[in-house]
Structure formats: C-alpha cells, structure tokens
N, C-alpha and C positions, 0 to 999 in steps of 0.2 A: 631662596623664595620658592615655595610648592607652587606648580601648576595645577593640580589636583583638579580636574574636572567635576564640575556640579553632576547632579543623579541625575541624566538627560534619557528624555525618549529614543524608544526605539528609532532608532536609524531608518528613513528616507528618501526614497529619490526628490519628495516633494521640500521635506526641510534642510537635503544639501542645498537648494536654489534660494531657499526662502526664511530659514532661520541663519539670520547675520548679526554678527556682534561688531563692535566699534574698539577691535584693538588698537590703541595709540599707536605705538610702535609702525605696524605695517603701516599703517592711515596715515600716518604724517609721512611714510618715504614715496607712497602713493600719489601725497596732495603735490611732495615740494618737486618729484621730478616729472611728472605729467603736467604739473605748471611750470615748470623751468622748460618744457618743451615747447609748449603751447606760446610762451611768451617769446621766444624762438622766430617760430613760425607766423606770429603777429608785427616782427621785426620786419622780416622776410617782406612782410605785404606790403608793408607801412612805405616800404622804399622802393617799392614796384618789382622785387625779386619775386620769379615762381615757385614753390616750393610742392613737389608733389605730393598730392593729398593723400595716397596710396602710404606714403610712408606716417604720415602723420596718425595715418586709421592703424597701421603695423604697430606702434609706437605707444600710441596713448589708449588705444581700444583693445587691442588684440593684447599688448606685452605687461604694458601694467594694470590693466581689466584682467589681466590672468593672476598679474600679484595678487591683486586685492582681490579676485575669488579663492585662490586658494590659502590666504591666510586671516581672511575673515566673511569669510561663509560660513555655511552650515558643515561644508567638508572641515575645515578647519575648527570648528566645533565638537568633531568629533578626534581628532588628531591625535589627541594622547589617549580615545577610548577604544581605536580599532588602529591595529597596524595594518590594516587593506585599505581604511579612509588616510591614515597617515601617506601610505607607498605611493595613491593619484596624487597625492598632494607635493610626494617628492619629483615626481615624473613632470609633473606643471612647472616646479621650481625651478629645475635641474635644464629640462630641455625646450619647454614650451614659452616660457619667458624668455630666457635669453635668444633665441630666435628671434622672435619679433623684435625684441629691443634693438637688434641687431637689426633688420631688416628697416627699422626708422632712419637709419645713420645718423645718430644724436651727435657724433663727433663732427661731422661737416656742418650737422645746423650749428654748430658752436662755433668752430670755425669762419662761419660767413656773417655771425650775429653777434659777436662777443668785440667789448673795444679793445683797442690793440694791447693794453697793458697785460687782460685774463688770456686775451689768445696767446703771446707768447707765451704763458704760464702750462697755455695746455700742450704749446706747442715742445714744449721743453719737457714735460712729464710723456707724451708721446715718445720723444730719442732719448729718452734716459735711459739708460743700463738697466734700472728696474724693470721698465717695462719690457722691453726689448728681451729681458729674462724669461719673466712673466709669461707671456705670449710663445716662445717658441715654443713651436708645434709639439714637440715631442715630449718635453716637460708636460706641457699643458693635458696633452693626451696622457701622460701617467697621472696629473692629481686627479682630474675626470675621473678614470675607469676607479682609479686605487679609491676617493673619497668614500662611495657609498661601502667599500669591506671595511673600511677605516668608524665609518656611520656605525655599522651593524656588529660587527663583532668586535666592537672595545666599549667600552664603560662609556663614553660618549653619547648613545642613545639612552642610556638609562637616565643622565644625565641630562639631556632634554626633557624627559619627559618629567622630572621632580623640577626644575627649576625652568619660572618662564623667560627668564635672559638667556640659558643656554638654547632652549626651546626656540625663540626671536635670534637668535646670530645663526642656529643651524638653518632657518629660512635665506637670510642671507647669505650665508656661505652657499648651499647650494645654488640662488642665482648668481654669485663672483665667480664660482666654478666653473657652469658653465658659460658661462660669458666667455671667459679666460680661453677655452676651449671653443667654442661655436665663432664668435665674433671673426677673429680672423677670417674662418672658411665662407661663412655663410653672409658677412656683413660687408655693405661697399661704403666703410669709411676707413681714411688714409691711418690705419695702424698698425704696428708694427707686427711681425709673426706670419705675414702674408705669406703664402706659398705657390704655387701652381695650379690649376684646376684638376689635372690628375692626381697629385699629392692632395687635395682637399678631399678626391673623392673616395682615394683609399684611406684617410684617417677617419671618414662618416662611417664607410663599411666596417672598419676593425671597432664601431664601438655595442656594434650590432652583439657580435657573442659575448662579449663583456656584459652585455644586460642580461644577455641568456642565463648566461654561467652563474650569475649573482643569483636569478628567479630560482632556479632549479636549485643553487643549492639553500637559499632560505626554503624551498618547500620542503627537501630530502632533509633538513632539520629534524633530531630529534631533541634539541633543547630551544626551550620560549628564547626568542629576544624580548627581552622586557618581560623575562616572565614574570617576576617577583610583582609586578606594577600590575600587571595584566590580569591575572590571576588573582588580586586584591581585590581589583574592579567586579569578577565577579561573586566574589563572595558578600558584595552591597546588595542595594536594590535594584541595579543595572544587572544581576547576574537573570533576572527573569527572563531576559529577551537579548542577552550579548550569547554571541555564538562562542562553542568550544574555540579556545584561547588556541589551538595547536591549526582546527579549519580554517580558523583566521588567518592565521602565518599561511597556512599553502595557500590562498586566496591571496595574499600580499603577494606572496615568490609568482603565482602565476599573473598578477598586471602588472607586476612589474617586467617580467619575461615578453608578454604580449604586449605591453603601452609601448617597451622601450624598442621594441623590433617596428612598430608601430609605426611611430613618430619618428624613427631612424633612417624608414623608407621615405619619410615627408621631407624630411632634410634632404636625403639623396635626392630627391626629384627636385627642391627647391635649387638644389646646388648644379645638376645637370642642365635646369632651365637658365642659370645664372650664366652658363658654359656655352649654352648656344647662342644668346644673346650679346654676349663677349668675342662671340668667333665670328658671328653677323655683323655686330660692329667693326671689329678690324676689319671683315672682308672689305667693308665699304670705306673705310679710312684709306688702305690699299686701293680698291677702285679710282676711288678721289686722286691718290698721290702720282699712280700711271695716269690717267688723265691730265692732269696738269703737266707731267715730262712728255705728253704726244703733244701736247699743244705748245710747248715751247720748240719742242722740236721744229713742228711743224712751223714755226713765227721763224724760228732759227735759219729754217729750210727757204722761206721765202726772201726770207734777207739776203739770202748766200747770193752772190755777183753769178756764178753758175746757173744757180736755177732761171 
C-alpha cells in the first residue's frame, strides 16, 4: 500500500500546530491507552486511593499528547515529504514519549487497579524470561543506539516511506524501543532490567555520542536517504517550495545531533533528580530505624534491675 503524500503547502510553523489529520491507526492506540489509564486512575478514587496527579498529567498529557502530535499533526503530515519534519518526529517517538509514559508508572496503576485474575497475568509477563531478556540494560542499550543505523542505512526507511503499514509499525517500534531502553532507568514501576543509579546514569551519558555520531554522519552523507522518493517529490508541484533534497538531510543530521544531545541532558537531570530524592528517602528511612533502636534501648535501659 503507497503512502504517497497529497501535493501539500509549503511547510509551516503555523500548520505543524494546526493542520491535523485523523490517522486511524495512531488515534485508536491513543484513545484505548490514555483511556485504559484514565479508567485506572478513576478506580483509584472510586475506593478512596491517592493517586498523584503529577503522574497522570506525565502519562496522558505530556506522553500520549506527544504520540498523538507527532503522528497526526501537521509534523506528521509532512513525514514522508521532509526528512528534517520526519527526524523531530523520530526524536518525539524514540525519547520524548517513552519518558513520560515512564514517568506515569502505568505498571503499578495496573497493579493496584487490575482484578486479581489480569494481575497475576501481568505479574507473570513481568518474571518471565522474555521479559527479564528484554529489558537487560545492555541488550536494550544496543537495539536503542543500533535501531536508528538499522532505520537509515537499510532498505527499511525507504520502505516506510512507500507503504503506510511499514510507515505505522516504524512509529511504534520506535516507541517499544525506547521504552525497552528508558523505562527501566527513568521509570518507578516494579520491572525488571532495574539497575543502580550510577549504572542508570552512565547508560543516559553513553547514549549522548551515539546521537552525535548518527547527526554527523547523515549530514557528512554524500548519498540521499530516500533519495529515489525525495527527489520524485521534487520534480511534482511541491518541488516550487521543498528545499534542495541533500540541505534537507544536513538539517535532519544537525536536529537530530542537537534534539538528541538535547533531551539526553533532560533525561540526565530527570534521572539525578530521581537519585537525590531516593538518597533523601533512605536518609530518612535510616533516621526512622536508629531512632526507634535508641528508644528501645532506652525502654531497655529503664527496665534493667541496675539502672
């Protein structure tokens, strides 16, 4: 099935915001898990449980408000006609979503809201061998960095961009991706792949030159990605106003070099804030525990027949 983009206007800051379409696809994974959350978190009240609203705005505004802008906006509109509107769109997918989805922790609203029959189900998809696969850090950190040279230099993106099935799964792989990858580090639901705060923080830094390295070398490109496709586009009646096919690509290589360094430092800070607020908790868990062994002491000490 061709995705073959209609003869659209020139590109806008005003119609990435405001010319949107109703792709099925993304709009139904939008409606059913931003409502499978929301009905969650309606659980949660109904039974007088608190459920912090900070995660809920993370979750449903911030992570799948980011789906659904960038796969049916006006950016996503233009997706198969600029690889620089395609590249913010991979950068949304890749890093900007699965953060937040991660920061809602949809696995313990599940957890506390699910009846017992679906929770052991998830509980058992949680310790399974798959997952438990899955999730190890170091795995997960190689399909992360490796996907997007896997994306760009194999037959795979050209293939996105002639068929809209291939084009709808590379949206979604890009968010399993990095979910697979982020979640662990960044998210505080009970699953598997967890590692240490130092180990969290040097897998965030090492993915910092990996975007470099990818930007840099799509700009130092002397051959089109998609060129065949690209270069059709401007021999229509988009070729009035689309930019040289080759300034395009170094405009992909440079946001995507600058989003990914970007958002990489956001993650760092999200993940050090995660780390002092963990260390402040224990301190005070600790406080609590020697408190309670002076005051037994102390009850100890007055019992004693000596004292």
């Amino acid at each position: 099935m061709s995705s073959a983009p209609p003869d659209l206007p020139e590109i806008t800051l005003g119609r990435v915001f405001t010319d949107w379409g109703l792709d099925p696809v993304p709009f139904v994974i939008t409606v059913w898990v931003a409502g499978l959350y929301l009905v969650g978190v309606a659980v949660m009240r109904r039974r007088g449980d608190r459920w912090p609203v900070g995660r809920t705005v993370a979750f449903v505004a911030v992570g799948m408000g980011a789906f659904l802008f960038a796969t049916a906006s006006g950016l996503a509109r233009y997706d198969t006609t600029l690889l620089s509107a395609h590249m913010v769109q991979h950068m949304i997918l890749s890093m900007v979503v699965p953060l937040f989805l991660a920061l809602g922790a949809p696995v313990t609203l599940a957890l506390r809201t699910l009846p017992a029959r679906p929770r052991r189900w998830l509980l058992a998809l949680l310790h399974s061998p798959v997952a438990k696969v899955l999730s190890f850090a170091p795995l997960a950190f190689a399909l992360y960095v490796l996907s997007p040279w896997a994306l760009y230099f194999s037959p795979w993106y050209d293939a996105s961009l002639r068929s809209a099935y291939v084009h709808e799964l590379m949206h979604v792989h890009l968010v399993l991706v990095g979910s697979l990858f982020f979640w662990p580090l960044m998210g505080i639901d009970p699953v598997p792949g967890r590692v240490g705060y130092p180990a969290r923080m040097l897998l965030t830094v090492l993915t910092l030159p990996f975007h470099a390295f990818l930007g840099v070398t799509i700009m130092g490109q002397s051959t089109l990605i998609g060129g065949e496709w690209y270069l059709a586009l401007r021999e229509g009646p988009m070729g009035a106003w689309l930019p040289d096919a080759m300034d395009d690509q170094h405009v992909a290589g440079g946001l995507l070099w600058a989003s990914g360094d970007l958002i990489g430092l956001v993650f760092f800070a999200v993940l050090f804030t995660q780390w002092v607020r963990s260390s402040m908790a224990e301190a005070k868990r600790e406080d609590r525990r020697l408190d309670l062994l002076e005051e037994r002491a102390a009850a100890d000490a007055a019992r004693s027949p000596d004292r």
